[in-house]
N, CA, C and O atoms as CSV, one atom per row, in Angstrom:
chain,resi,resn,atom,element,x,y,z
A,1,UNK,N,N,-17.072,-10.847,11.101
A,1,UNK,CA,C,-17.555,-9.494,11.309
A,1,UNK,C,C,-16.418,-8.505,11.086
A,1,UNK,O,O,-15.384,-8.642,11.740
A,2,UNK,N,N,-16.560,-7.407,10.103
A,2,UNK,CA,C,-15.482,-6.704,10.119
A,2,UNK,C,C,-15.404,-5.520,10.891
A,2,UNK,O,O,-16.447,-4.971,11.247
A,3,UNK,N,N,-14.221,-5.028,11.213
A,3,UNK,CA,C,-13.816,-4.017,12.435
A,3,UNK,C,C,-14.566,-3.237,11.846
A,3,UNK,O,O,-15.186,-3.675,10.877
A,4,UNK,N,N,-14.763,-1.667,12.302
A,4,UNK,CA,C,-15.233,-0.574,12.398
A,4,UNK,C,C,-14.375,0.219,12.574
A,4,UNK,O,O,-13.887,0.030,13.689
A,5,UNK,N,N,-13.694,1.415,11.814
A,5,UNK,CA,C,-12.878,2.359,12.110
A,5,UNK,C,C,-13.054,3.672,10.984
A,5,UNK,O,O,-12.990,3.451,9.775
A,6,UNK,N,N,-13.294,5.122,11.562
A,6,UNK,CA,C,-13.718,6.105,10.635
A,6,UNK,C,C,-12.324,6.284,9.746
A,6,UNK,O,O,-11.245,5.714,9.907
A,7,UNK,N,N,-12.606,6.992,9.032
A,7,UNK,CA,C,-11.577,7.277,8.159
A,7,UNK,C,C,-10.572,8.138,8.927
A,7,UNK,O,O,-9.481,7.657,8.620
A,8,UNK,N,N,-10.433,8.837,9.501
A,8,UNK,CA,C,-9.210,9.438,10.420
A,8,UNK,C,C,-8.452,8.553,11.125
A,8,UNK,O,O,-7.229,8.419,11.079
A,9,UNK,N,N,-9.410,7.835,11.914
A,9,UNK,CA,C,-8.434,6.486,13.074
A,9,UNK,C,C,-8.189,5.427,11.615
A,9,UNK,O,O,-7.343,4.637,12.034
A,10,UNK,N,N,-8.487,5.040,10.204
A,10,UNK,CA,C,-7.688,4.376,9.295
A,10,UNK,C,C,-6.231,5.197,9.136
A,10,UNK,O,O,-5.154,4.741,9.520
A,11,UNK,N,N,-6.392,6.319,8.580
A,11,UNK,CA,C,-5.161,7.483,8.104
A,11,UNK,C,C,-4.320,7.082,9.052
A,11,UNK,O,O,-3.231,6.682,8.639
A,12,UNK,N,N,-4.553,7.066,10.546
A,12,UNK,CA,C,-3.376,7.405,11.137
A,12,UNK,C,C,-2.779,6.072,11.231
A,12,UNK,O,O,-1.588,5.852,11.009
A,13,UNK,N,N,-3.766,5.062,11.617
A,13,UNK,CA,C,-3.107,3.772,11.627
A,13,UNK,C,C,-1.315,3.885,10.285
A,13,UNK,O,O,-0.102,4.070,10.389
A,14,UNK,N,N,-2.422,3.602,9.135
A,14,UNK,CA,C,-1.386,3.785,7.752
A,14,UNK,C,C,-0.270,4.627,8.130
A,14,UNK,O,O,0.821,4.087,7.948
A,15,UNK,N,N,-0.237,5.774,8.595
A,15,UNK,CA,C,0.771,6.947,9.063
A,15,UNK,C,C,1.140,6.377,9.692
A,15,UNK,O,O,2.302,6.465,9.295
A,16,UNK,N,N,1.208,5.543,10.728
A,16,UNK,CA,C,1.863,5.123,11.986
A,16,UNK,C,C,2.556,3.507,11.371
A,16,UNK,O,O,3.619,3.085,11.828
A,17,UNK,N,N,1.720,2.698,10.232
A,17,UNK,CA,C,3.092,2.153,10.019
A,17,UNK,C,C,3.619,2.444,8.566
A,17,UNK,O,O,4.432,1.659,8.077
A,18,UNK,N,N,3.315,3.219,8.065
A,18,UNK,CA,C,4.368,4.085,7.347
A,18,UNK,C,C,5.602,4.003,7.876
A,18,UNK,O,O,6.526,3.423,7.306
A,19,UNK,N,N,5.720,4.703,9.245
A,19,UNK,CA,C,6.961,5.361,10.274
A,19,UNK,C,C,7.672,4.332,10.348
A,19,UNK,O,O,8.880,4.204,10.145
A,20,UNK,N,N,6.350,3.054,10.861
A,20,UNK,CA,C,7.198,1.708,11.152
A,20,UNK,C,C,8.545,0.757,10.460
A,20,UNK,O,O,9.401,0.053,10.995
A,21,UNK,N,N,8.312,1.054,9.282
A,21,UNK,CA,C,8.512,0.774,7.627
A,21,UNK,C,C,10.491,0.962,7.967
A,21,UNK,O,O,10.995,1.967,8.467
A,22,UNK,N,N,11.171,-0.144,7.579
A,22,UNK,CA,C,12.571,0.320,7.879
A,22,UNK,C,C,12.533,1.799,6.283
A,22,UNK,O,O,11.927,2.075,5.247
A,23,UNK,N,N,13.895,2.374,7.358
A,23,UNK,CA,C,14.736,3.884,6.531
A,23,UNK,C,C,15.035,3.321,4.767
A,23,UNK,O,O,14.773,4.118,3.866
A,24,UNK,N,N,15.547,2.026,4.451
A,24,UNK,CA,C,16.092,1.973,3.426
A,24,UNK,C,C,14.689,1.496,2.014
A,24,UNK,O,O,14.591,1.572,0.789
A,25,UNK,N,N,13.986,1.093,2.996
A,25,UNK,CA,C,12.438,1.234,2.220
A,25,UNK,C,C,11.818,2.736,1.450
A,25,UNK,O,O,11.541,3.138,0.320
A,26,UNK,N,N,11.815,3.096,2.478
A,26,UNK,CA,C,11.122,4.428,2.016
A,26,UNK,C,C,11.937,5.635,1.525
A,26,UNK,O,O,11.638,6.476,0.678
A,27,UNK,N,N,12.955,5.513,2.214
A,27,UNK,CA,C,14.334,6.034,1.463
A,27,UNK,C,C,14.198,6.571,-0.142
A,27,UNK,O,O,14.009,7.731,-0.506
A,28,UNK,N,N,14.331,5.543,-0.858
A,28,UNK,CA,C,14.485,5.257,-1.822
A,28,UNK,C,C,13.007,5.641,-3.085
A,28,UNK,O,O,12.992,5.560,-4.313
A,29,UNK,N,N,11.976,6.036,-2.144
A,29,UNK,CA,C,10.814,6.568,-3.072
A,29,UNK,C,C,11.127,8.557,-3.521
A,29,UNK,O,O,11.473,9.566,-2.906
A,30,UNK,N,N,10.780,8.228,-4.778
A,30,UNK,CA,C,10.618,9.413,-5.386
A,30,UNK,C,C,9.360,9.377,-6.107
A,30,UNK,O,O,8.972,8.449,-6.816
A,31,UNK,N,N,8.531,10.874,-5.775
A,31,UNK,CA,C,7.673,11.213,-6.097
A,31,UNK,C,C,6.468,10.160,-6.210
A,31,UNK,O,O,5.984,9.654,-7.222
A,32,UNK,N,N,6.184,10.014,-5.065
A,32,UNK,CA,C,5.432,8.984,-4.443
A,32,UNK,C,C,4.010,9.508,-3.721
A,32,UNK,O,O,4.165,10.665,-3.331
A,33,UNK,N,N,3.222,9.203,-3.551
A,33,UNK,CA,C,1.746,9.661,-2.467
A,33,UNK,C,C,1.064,8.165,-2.492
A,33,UNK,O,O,0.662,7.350,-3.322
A,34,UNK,N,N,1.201,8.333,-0.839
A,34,UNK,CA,C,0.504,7.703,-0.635
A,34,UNK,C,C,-1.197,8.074,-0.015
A,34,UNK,O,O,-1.408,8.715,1.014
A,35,UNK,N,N,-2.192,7.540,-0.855
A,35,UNK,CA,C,-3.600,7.135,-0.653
A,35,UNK,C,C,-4.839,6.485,0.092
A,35,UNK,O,O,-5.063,5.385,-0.414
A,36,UNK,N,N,-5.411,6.677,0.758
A,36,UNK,CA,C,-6.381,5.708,0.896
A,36,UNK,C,C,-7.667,6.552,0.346
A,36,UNK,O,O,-8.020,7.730,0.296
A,37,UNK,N,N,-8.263,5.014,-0.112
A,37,UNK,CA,C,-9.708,5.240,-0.871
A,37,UNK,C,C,-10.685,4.043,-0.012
A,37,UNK,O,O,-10.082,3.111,0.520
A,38,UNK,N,N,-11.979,4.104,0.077
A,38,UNK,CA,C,-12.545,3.577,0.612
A,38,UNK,C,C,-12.571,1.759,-0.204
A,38,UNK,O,O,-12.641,0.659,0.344
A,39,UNK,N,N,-12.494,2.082,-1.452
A,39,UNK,CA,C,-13.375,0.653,-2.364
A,39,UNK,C,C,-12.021,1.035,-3.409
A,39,UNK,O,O,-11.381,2.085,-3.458
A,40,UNK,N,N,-11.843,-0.307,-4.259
A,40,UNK,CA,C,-11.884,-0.259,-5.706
A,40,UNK,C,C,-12.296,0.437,-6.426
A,40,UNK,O,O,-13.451,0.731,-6.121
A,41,UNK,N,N,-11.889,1.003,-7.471
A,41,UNK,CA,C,-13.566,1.329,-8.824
A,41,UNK,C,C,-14.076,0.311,-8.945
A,41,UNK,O,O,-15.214,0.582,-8.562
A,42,UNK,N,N,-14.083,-1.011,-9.283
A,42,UNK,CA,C,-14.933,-2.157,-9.213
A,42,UNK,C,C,-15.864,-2.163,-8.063
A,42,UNK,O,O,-16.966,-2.599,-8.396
A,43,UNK,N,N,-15.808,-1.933,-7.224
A,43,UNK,CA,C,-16.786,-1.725,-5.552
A,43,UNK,C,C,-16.366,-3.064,-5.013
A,43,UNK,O,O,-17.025,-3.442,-4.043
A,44,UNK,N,N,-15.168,-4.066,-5.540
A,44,UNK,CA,C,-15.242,-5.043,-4.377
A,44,UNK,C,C,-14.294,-5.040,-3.180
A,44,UNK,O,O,-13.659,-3.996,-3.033
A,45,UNK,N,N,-14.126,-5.822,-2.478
A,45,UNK,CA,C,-13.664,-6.016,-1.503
A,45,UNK,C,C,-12.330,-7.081,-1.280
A,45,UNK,O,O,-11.665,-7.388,-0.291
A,46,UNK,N,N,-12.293,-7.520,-2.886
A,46,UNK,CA,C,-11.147,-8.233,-2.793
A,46,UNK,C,C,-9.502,-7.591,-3.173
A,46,UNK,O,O,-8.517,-8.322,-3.272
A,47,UNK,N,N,-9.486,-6.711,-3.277
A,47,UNK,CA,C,-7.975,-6.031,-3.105
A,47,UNK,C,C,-8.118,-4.805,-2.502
A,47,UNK,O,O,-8.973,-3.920,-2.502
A,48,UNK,N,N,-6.336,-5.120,-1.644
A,48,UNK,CA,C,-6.332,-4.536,-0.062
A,48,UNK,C,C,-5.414,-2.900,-0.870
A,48,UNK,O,O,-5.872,-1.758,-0.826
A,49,UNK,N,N,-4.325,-3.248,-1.409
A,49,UNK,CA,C,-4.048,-2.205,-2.755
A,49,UNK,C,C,-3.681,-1.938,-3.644
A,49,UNK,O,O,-3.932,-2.766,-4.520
A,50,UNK,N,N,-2.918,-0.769,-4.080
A,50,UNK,CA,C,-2.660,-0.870,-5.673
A,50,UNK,C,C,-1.639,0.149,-5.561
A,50,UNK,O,O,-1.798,1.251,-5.036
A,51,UNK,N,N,-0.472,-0.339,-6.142
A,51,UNK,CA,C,0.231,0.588,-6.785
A,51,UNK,C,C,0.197,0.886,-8.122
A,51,UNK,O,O,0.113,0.049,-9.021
A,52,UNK,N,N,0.293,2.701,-8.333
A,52,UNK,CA,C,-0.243,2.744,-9.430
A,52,UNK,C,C,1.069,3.485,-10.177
A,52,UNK,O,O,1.416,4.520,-9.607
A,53,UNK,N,N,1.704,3.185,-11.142
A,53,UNK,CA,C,2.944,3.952,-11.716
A,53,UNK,C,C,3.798,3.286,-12.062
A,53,UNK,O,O,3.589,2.111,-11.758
A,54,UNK,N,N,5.001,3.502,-12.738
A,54,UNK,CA,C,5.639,2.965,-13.094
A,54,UNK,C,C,6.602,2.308,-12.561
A,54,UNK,O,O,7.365,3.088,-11.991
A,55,UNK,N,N,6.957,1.127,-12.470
A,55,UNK,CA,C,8.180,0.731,-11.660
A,55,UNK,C,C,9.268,1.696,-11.822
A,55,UNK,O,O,9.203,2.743,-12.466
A,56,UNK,N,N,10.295,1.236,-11.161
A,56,UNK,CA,C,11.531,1.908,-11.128
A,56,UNK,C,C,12.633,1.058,-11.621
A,56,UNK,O,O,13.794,1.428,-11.445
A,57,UNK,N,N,12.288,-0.365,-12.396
A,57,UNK,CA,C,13.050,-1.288,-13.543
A,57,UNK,C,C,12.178,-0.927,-14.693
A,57,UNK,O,O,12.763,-1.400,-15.667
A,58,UNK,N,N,11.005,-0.294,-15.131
A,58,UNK,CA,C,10.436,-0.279,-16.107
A,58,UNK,C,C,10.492,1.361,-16.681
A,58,UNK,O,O,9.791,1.746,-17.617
A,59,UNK,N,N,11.418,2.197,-15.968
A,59,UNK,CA,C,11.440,3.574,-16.429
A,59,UNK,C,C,11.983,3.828,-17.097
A,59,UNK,O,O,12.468,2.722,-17.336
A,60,UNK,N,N,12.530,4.595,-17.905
A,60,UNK,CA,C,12.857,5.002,-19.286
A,60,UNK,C,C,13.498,6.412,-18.906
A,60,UNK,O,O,14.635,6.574,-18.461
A,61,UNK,N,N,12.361,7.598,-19.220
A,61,UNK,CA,C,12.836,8.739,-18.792
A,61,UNK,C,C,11.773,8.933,-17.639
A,61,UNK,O,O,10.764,8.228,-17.601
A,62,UNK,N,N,12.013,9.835,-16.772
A,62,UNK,CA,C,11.622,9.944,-15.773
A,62,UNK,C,C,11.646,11.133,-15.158
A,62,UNK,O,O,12.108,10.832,-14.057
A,63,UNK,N,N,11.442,12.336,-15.148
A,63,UNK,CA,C,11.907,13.179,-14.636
A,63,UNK,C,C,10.834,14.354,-13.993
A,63,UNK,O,O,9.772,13.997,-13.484
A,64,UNK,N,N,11.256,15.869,-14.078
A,64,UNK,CA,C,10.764,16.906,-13.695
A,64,UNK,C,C,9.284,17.223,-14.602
A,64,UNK,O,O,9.276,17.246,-15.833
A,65,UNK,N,N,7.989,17.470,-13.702
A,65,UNK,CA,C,6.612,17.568,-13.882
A,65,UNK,C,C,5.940,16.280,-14.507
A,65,UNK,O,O,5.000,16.291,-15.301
A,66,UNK,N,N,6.667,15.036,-13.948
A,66,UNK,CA,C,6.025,13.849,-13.828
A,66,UNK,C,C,4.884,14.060,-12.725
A,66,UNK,O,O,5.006,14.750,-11.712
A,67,UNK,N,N,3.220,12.996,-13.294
A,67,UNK,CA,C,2.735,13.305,-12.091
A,67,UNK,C,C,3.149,12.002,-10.859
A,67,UNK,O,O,3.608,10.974,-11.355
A,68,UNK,N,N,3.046,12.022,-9.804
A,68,UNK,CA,C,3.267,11.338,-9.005
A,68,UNK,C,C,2.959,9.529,-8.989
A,68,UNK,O,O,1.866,9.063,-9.310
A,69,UNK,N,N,4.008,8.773,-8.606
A,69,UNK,CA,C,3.176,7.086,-8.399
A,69,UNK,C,C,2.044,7.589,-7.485
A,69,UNK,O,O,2.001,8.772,-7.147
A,70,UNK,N,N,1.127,6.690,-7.085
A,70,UNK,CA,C,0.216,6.877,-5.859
A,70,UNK,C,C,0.362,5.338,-5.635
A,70,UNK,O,O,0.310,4.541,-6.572
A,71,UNK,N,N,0.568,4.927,-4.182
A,71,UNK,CA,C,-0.234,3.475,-3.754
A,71,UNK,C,C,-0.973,4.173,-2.834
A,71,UNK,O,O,-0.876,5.205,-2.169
A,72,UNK,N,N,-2.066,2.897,-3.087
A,72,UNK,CA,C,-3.797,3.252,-2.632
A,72,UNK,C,C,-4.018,1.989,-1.825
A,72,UNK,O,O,-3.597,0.859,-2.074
A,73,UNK,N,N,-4.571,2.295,-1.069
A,73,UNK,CA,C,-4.857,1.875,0.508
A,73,UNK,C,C,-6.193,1.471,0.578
A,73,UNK,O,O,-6.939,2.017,1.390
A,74,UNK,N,N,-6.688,0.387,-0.333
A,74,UNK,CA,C,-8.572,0.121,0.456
A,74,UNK,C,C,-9.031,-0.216,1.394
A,74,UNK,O,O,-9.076,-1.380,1.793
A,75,UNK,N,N,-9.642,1.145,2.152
A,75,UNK,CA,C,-10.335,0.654,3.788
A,75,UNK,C,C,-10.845,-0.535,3.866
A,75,UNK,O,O,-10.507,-1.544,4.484
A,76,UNK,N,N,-11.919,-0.233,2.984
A,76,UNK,CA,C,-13.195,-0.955,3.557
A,76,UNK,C,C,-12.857,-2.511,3.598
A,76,UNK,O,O,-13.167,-3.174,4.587
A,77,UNK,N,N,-12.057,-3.215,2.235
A,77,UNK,CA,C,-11.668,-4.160,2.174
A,77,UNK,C,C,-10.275,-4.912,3.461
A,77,UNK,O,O,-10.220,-6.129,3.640
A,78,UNK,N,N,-9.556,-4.186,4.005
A,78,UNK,CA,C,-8.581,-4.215,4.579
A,78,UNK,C,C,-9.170,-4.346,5.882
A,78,UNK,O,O,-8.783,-5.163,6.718
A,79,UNK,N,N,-10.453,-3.236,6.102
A,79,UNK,CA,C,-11.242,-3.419,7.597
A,79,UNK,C,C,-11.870,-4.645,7.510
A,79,UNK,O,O,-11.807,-5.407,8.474
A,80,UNK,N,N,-12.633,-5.045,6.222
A,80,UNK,CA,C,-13.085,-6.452,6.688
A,80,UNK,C,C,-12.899,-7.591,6.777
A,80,UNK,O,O,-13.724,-8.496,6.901
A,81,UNK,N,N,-11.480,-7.642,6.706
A,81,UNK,CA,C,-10.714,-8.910,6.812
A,81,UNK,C,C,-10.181,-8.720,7.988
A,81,UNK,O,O,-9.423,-9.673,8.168
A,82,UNK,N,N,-10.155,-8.032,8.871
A,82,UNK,CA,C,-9.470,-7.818,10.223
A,82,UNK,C,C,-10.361,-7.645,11.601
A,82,UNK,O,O,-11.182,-6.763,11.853
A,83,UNK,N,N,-10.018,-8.566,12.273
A,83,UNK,CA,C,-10.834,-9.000,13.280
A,83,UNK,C,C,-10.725,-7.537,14.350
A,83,UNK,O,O,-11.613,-6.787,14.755
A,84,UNK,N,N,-9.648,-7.537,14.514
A,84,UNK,CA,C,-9.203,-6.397,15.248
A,84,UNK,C,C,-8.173,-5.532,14.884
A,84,UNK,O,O,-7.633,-5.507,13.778
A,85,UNK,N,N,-7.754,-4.390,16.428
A,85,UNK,CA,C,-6.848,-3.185,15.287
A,85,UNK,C,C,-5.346,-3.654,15.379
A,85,UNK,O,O,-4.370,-2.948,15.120
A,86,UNK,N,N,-5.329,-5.109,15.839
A,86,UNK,CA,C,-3.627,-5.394,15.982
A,86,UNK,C,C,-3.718,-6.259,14.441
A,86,UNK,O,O,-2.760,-6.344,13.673
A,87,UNK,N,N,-4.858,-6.765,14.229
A,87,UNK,CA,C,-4.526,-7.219,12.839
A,87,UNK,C,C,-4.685,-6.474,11.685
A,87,UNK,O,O,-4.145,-6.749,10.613
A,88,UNK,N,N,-5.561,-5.351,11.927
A,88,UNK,CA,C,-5.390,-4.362,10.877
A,88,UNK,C,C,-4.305,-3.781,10.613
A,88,UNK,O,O,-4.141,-3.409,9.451
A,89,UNK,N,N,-3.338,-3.555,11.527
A,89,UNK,CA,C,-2.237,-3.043,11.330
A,89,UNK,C,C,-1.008,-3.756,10.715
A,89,UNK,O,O,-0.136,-3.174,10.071
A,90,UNK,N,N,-1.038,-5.185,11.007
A,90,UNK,CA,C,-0.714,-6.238,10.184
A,90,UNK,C,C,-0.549,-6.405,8.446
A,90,UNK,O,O,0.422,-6.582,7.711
A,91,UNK,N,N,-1.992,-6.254,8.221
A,91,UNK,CA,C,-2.547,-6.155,6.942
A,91,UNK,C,C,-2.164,-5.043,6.628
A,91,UNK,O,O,-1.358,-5.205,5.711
A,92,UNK,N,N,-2.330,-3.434,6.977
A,92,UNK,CA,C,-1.593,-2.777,6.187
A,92,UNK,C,C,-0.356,-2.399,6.428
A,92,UNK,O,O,0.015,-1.378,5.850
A,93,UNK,N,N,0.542,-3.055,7.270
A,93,UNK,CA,C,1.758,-3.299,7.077
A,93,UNK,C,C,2.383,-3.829,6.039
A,93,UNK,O,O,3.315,-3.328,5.410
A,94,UNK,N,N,1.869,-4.836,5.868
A,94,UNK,CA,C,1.823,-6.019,4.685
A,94,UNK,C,C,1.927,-5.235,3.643
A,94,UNK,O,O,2.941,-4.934,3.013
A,95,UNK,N,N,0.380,-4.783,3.420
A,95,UNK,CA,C,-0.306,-4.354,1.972
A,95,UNK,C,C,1.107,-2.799,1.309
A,95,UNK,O,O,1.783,-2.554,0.309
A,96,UNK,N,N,0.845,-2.226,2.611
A,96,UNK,CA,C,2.545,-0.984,2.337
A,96,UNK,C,C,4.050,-1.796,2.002
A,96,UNK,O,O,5.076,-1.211,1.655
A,97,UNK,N,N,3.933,-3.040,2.166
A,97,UNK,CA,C,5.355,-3.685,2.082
A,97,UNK,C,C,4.800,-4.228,0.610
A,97,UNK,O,O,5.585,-3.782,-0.228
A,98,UNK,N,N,3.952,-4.869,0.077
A,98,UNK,CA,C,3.753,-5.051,-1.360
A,98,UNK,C,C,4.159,-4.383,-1.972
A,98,UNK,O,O,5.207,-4.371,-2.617
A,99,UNK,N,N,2.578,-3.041,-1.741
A,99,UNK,CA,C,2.790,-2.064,-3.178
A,99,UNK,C,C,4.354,-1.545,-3.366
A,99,UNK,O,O,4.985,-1.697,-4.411
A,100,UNK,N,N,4.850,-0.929,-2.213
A,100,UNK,CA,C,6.322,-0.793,-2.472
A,100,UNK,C,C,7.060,-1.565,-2.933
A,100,UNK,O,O,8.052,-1.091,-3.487
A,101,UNK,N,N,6.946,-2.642,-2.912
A,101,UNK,CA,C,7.748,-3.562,-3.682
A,101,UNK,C,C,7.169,-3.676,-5.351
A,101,UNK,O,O,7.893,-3.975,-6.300
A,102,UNK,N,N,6.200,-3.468,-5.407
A,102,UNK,CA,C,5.997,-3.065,-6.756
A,102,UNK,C,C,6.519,-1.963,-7.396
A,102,UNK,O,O,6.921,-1.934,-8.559
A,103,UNK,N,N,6.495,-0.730,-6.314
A,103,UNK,CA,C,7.252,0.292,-6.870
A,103,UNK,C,C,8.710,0.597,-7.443
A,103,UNK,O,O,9.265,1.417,-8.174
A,104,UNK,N,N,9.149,-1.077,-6.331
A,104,UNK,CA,C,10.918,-1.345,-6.518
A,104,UNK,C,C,10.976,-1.963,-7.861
A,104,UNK,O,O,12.098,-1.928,-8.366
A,105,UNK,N,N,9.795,-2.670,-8.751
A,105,UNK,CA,C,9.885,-3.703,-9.881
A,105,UNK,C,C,9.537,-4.639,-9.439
A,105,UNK,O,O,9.226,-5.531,-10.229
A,106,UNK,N,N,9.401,-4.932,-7.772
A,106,UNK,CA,C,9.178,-7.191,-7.292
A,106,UNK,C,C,8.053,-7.135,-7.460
A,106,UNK,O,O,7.223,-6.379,-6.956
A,107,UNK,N,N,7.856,-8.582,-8.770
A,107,UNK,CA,C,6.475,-8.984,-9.000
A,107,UNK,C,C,6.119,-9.292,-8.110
A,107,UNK,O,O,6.769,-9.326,-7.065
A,108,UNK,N,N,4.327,-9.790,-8.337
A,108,UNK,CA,C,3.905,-11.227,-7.110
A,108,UNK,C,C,4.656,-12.411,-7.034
A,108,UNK,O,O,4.390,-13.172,-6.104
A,109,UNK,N,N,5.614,-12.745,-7.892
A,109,UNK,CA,C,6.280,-13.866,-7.971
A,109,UNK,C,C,7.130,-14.051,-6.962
A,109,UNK,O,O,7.276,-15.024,-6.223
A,110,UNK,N,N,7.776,-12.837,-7.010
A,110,UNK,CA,C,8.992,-12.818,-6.206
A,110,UNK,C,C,8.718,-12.807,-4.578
A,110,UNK,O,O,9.257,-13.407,-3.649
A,111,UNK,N,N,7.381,-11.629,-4.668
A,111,UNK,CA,C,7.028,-11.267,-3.429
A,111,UNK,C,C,6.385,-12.566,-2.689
A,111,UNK,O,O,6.464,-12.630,-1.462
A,112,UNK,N,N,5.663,-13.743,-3.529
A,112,UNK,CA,C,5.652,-14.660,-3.129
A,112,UNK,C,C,6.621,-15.776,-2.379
A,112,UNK,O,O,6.370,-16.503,-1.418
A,113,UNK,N,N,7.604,-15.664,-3.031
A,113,UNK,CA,C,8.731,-16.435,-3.178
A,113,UNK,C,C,9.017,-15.894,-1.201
A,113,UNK,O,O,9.028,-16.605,-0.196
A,114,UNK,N,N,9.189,-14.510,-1.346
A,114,UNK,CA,C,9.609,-13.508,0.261
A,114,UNK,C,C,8.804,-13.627,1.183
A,114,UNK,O,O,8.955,-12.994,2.228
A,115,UNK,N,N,7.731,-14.505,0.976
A,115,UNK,CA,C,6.432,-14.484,2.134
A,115,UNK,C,C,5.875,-13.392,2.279
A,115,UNK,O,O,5.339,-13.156,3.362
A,116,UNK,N,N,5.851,-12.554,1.371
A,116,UNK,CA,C,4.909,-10.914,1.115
A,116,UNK,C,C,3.709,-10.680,0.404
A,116,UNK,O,O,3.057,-9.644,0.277
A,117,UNK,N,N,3.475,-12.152,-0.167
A,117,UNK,CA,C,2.150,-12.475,-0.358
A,117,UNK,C,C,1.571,-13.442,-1.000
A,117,UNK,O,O,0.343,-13.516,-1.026
């Protein structure tokens, strides 16, 4: 059965471990937003998120009136894998420690390799 939580009590969760997130993590993002969307465009339920942009080993030029990376945050999928709100917070702990690591360049390979997924 998956949790139940409106979209405001999701936001803040995410906001709250955002904060959690060590200094040298988040540090290091430029021109970044972070997202939540309810679904995929596909409508499923099997990915929690997505970073969307270019790494920061795959950049080239990079500069002034770039539009922003975004990682995106799927509720609905993230709520229904979580029994409760200590494991939701888990999961998007997690899911914020991925996409950022995508944003750093670490494949799934690596992130595998780190127990990050």
């Amino acid at each position: 059965m998956a949790l139940e939580l409106d979209e405001e009590a999701f936001e803040t969760i995410v906001t709250d471990e955002l904060d959690q997130l060590p200094d040298e993590m988040v540090d290091g993002l430029d021109n970044v937003v972070f997202v939540v969307e309810d679904r995929p465009e596909d409508g499923s339920l099997d990915l929690l998120g997505l970073y969307d942009g270019v790494a920061l080993t795959e950049r080239d030029r990079y500069g002034f009136g770039e539009m922003p990376d975004r990682i995106i945050l799927y509720r609905e999928p993230l709520l229904t894998i979580s029994a409760d709100e200590d494991e939701l917070r888990d999961e998007i702990h997690i899911t914020l420690v991925h996409e950022i690591a995508h944003y750093y360049g670490i494949d799934d390979e690596r992130l595998h390799e780190l127990g990050w997924a």
